[in-house]
N, C-alpha and C positions, 0 to 999 in steps of 0.2 A: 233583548237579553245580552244580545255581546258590548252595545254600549256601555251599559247599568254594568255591568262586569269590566271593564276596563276602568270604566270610573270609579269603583267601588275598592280594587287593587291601589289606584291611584292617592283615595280618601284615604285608604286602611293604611297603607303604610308611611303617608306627608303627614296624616293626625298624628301615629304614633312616633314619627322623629319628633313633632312639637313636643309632645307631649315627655318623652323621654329625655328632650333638653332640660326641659324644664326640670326632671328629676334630679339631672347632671349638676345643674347652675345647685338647686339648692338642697341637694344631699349627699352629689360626689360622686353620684354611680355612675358606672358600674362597681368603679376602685374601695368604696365603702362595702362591698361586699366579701371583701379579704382582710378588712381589721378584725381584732378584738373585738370580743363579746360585748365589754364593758364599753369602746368609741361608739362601736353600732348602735347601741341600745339608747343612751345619753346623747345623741345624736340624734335619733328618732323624737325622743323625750321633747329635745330642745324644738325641733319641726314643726310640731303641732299639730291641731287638726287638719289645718293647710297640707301638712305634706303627707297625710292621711289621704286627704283627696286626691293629690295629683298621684299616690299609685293608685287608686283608683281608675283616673283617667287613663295612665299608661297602660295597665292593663285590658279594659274595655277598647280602648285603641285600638290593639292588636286583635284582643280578641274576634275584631269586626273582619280580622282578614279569611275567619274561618268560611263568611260567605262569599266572596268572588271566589275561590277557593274551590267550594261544590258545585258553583253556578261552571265554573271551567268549561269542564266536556259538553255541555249543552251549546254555551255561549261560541263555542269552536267546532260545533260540529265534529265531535268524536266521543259520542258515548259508547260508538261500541270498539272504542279501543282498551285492553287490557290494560296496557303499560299506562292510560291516563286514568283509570279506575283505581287501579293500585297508589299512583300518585296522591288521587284525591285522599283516599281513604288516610294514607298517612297522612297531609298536610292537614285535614281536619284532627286526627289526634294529635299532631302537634302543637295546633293551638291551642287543642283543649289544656294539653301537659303545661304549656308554657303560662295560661291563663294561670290555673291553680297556682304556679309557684309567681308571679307576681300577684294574688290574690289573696296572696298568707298574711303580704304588708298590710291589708287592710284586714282580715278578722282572726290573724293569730300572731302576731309580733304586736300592736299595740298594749294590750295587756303584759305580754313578757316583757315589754319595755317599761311600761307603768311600774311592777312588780317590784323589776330590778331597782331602778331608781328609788325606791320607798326599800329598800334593802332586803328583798329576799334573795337570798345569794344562790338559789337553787334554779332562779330562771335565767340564769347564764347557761348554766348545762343544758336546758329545754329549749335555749334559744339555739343554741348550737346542735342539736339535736334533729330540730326542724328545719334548720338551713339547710343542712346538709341533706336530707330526707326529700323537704319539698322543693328547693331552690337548688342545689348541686344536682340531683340527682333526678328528678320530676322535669324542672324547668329547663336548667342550661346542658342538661346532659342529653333526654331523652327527646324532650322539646325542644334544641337544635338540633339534634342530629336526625328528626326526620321531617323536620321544615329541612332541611338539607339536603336530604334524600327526597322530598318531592319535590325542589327547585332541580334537582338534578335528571331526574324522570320526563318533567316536563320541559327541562333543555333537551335531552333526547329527541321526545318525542318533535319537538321543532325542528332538530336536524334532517331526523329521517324524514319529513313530510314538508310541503309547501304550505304549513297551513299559518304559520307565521314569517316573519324575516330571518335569516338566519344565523344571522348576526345576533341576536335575541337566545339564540341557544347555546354561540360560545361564550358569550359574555357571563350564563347562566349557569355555566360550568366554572370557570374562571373565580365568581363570585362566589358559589359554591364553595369549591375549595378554600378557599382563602378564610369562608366561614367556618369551616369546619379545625383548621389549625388553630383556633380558638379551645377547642376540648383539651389543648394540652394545659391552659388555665384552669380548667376543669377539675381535669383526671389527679394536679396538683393536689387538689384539695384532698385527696384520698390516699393519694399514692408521693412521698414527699420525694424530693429531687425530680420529677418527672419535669421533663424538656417543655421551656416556656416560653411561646413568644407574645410576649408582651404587646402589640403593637397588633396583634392579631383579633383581637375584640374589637376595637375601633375601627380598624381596615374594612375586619371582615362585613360584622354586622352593617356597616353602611357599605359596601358594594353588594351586601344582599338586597338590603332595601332599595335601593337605589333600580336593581336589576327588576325589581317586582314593582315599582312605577313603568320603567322601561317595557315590562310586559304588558302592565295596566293599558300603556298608551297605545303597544303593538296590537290588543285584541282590541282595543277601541276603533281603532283603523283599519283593522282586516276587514276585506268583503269579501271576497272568495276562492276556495283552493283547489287547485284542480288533482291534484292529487295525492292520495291515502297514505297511510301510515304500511 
């Protein structure tokens, strides 16, 4: 269990940088999610089925991180810790929130993209609609900030306790943070002039992932902890 779980953190989140490269190289993201209706959409268009698939893959990616995830407290010996219950329970809804708004690219922006291009001029409003509904507000709002909140729970819980290194827990606050200063891209979308730092999506989300390999490999290598939370 605690290997299968170190490794599975490790797969879930090296798949989905490949795979979120690949999104980057050939559709611009994450920065293609702040143009116009009409770039995004003729954009999509131009992709193809191709880049049909690859959100596909990005989101199944991640979604895979929802099992190391559950497997957590077992694989570390602390199910009967509160603060790691609570932890899980968020990080699985957040990947469920974050699956759905990377899962819209595959069965609800194709057709608004098809639509528009052939000139219905009313799936520009529907696309912005759902952006904002399933992708600002689902995905990068609600689905980071409690992948956020359980990266931060379970650096806690590493501090208080020997049951990983502990190094593992400030790096997991650190990264944390610096994910989370990403929401003022966000909260933009809703709220205009709201404070932006640019350079906070890229920082962030990769010292997040990066820190959840780091974990991957800490509980693949833990044998045993002498004591409790």
């Amino acid at each position: 269990m605690r290997r299968t779980t170190g490794i599975l953190f490790v797969i879930s989140a090296a798949s989905f940088a490949v795979a979120a490269s690949v999104l980057s190289a050939t559709f611009d993201w994450p920065d293609i999610l702040r143009e116009p209706a009409d770039k995004v959409l003729r954009s999509y268009v131009d992709g193809g089925a191709g880049l049909t698939w690859t959100w596909f893959a990005t989101a199944w990616t991640y979604g895979l991180l929802a099992i190391p995830i559950l497997m957590l407290p077992q694989a570390i010996k602390r199910t009967d810790s509160t603060l790691l219950r609570v932890a899980t329970a968020l990080g699985a809804v957040s990947v469920l929130l974050s699956l759905i708004g990377f899962l819209r690219w595959v069965f609800v922006v194709p057709p608004l993209a098809h639509a528009y291009v052939d000139g219905d001029s009313a799936a520009a409003a529907a696309w912005t609609a759902q952006h904002q509904y399933g992708g600002a507000l689902l995905g990068e709002h609600l689905g980071q900030v409690l992948a956020i909140a359980w990266s931060i729970l379970v650096s806690l819980l590493v501090l208080r306790s020997a049951v990983l290194p502990r190094w593992i827990g400030w790096v997991g606050l650190v990264a944390s943070l610096l994910y989370l200063a990403n929401q003022g891209d966000v909260l933009a979308t809703a709220v205009p002039g709201f404070p932006v730092w640019d350079a906070a999506g890229l920082i962030g989300s990769t010292a997040w992932g990066l820190w959840t390999i780091l974990l991957g490999v800490g509980v693949y290598l833990q044998r045993s902890s002498s004591h409790v939370e």
